[in-house]
C-alpha positions, 0 to 999 in steps of 0.5 A: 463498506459503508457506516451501516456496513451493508450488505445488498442482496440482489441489488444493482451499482449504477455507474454514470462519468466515473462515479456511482448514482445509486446503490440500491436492492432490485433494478428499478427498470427506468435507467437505459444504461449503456452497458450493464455487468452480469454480477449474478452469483458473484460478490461486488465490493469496493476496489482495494485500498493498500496503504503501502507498499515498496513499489520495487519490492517485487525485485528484492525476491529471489535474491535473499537466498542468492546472498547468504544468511542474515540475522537480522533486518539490519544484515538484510537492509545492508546486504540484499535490500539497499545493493538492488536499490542502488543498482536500479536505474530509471528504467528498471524503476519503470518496468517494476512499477509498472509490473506492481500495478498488475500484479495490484489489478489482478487481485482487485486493488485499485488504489495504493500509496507506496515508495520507491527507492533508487539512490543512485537515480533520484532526479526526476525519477517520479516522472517515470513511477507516475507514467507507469501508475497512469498507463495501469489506469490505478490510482497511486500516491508516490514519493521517493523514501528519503534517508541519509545512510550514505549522505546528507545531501541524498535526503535532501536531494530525495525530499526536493524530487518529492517537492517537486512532483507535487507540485508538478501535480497541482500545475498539471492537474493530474488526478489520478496520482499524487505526490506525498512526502516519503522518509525510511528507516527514522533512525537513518535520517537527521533531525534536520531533515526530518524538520524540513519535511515537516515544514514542506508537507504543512505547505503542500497540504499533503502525506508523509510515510516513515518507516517506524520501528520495524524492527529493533535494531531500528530502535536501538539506532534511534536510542544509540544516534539520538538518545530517544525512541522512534517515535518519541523523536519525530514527535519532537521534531513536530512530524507525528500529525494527522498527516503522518503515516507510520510504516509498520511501528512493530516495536512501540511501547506504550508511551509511544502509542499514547502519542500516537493517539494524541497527535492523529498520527495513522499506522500501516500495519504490513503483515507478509513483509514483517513475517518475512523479515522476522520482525514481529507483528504490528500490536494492531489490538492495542492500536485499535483499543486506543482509537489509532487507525490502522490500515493494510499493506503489503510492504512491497512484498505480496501482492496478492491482497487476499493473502495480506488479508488473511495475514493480518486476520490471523496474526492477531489470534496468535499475537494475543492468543485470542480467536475472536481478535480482528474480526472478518469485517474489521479486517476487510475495513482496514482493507478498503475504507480505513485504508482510504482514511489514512490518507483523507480519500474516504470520501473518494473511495473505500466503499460504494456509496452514491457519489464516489468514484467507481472503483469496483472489483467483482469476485467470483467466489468459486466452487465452496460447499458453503452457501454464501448469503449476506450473514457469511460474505465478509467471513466467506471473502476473507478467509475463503477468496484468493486474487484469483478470484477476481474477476473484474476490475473497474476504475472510475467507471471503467473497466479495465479487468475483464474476466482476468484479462487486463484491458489496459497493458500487455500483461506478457510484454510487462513480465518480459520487461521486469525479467529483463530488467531483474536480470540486468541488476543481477549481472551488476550485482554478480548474482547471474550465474546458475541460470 
């Protein structure tokens, strides 16, 4: 996934304290490794970059269709998605991170920015999504998603845990997560707190995510509450940047993509979350067209990354009516280096090239008919592979998947916990009974 996009025929990674040596065709025979990876028949790429996700996301299934029909995003925000959000606790917080990052690991990505929302347990609950990405072995950049849908003084306090994990990473050294700057829905949130967020990731040198015309009743809000479009209003409020990263942005118009544009802004485009909410689809095409950069994520949704893969490939055909919208190689870019530019990792991670950190992912491509050779394999992993079919996974050098097992955690004690968890919320929310 490098510039010259390419693709190594009976070639060799060597790997030597957590960051690639050499990539070349052939084995040289003078190295002496310590330990060498048969990859024979397989396909070595570069981990996964998913460019968000809602880290609880996985606590929102199954609990739609306990809770009625809805018409809308807002209907659904207000009846299924924010009542589990506000019934979490720190260490229901806990045990769905750390079930996303397992579900993350067996479908080969390595590393993410998401958010996590749990109004009711805002102090210090960073600490506890830290833990849980650290005992993965992922790499992760975090924040906690900011609004003011029920006060004022919720954003605040939201932005001053984002405040203060950073700087708790930059004290202690903590390399492998970071701490961003999160906000929800723009419409749910002032111009005030959105100015302040401005000024605090100007001086942490950091990221903001903000969730962004998803859907339209998030666009009428902003008209109704502010009298201008989304991302007009953060383009005011001085938070459309290159260090800004749109969520989603399905209904932009054109004036909104030229600002975009101008101001080096970056936007997620999360193709299973949008099918599900029945929002639209992210115009990625026109994006592209117009130089923006555009990532994959999976919106806290999916976490199989194959499938998010293929979303994204395949919405762009029906949204434009043309089969040759998105290539296989543009998509998978979007995947894995696009997906590290978003957030200025490209030089860390994103592709195997000599000097960034080792994470790798080795995919079994499984019994097709087809031949796979170096002209097909990006075609062949988009449209053919599922996270089942990863094999390996190694971060930093390490491998921490092994022939599907996961070498770090208990993967069954991890869905034990999360179970347990879910169903806590489910008795606090009356939705525990037909068992």
């Amino acid at each position: 996934m490098d510039k010259d996009h390419r693709i190594i025929t009976e070639g060799a990674v060597t790997v030597d304290e957590g960051r690639i040596i050499s990539v070349k065709r052939g084995w040289a025979g003078r190295e002496k490794p310590e330990e060498v990876i048969d990859a024979r028949g397989r396909i070595v790429m570069p981990g996964f970059v998913c460019s968000h996700t809602c880290l609880h996301g996985l606590f929102l299934l199954g609990t739609r269709g306990k809770m009625g029909s809805f018409s809308d995003l807002s209907q659904l925000q207000q009846r299924v998605y924010w009542p589990v959000e506000e019934a979490m606790t720190k260490e229901d917080v806990y045990a769905v991170v750390l079930y996303s990052c397992l579900r993350f690991l067996k479908t080969g990505v390595t590393s993410f920015a998401g958010t996590i929302s749990a109004p009711n347990a805002i102090a210090g609950i960073l600490d506890k999504v830290s833990l849980a990405v650290e005992r993965s072995r992922i790499r992760g950049m975090i924040a906690f998603e900011a609004t003011e849908r029920r006060t004022r003084a919720e954003g605040a306090k939201a932005t001053r845990e984002n405040e203060r994990f950073i700087r708790k990473v930059k004290k202690e050294r903590i390399h492998r997560v970071r701490g961003m700057f999160g906000i929800g829905p723009s419409s749910l949130v002032s111009d005030e707190l959105l100015w302040y967020v401005k000024e605090l990731v100007h001086r942490y040198k950091t990221f903001v995510t903000v969730t962004t015309s998803k859907g339209l009743s998030d666009v009428y809000r902003s008209y109704e509450r502010f009298g201008k479009r989304t991302v007009e209003r953060l383009n005011d409020a001085g938070l459309l940047s290159p260090e800004s990263v749109l969520v989603h942005s399905v209904h932009v118009s054109e004036r909104e993509l030229k600002l975009i544009k101008k101001r080096g802004a970056k936007v997620v485009h999360s193709p299973m979350d949008e099918m599900l909410d029945g929002v639209g689809v992210t115009p990625v095409m026109k994006m592209a067209s117009s130089g923006i950069s555009v990532g994959i994520g999976d919106g806290g949704y999916l976490f199989d990354w194959f499938e998010n893969l293929r979303a994204a490939y395949l919405s762009q055909k029906v949204v434009t009516h043309d089969p040759d919208a998105l290539t296989p190689m543009e998509v998978l870019e979007m995947a894995t280096i696009k997906g590290a530019e978003l957030y200025g990792l490209q030089n860390e991670v994103g592709s195997i090239e000599h000097g960034k950190l080792a994470d790798i992912i080795i995919v079994n491509p499984g019994h097709s008919p087809v031949p796979l050779r170096s002209d097909n394999v990006v075609e062949h992993v988009v449209n053919a592979v599922s996270g089942r079919n990863v094999e390996t996974v190694l971060v930093g050098g390490n491998v921490i998947m092994s022939n599907r097992k996961v070498q770090t955690v208990d993967e069954v004690e991890i869905a034990k916990q999360a179970k347990r968890s879910m169903e806590r919320i489910w008795q606090k929310l009356g939705l525990a009974r037909g068992r």
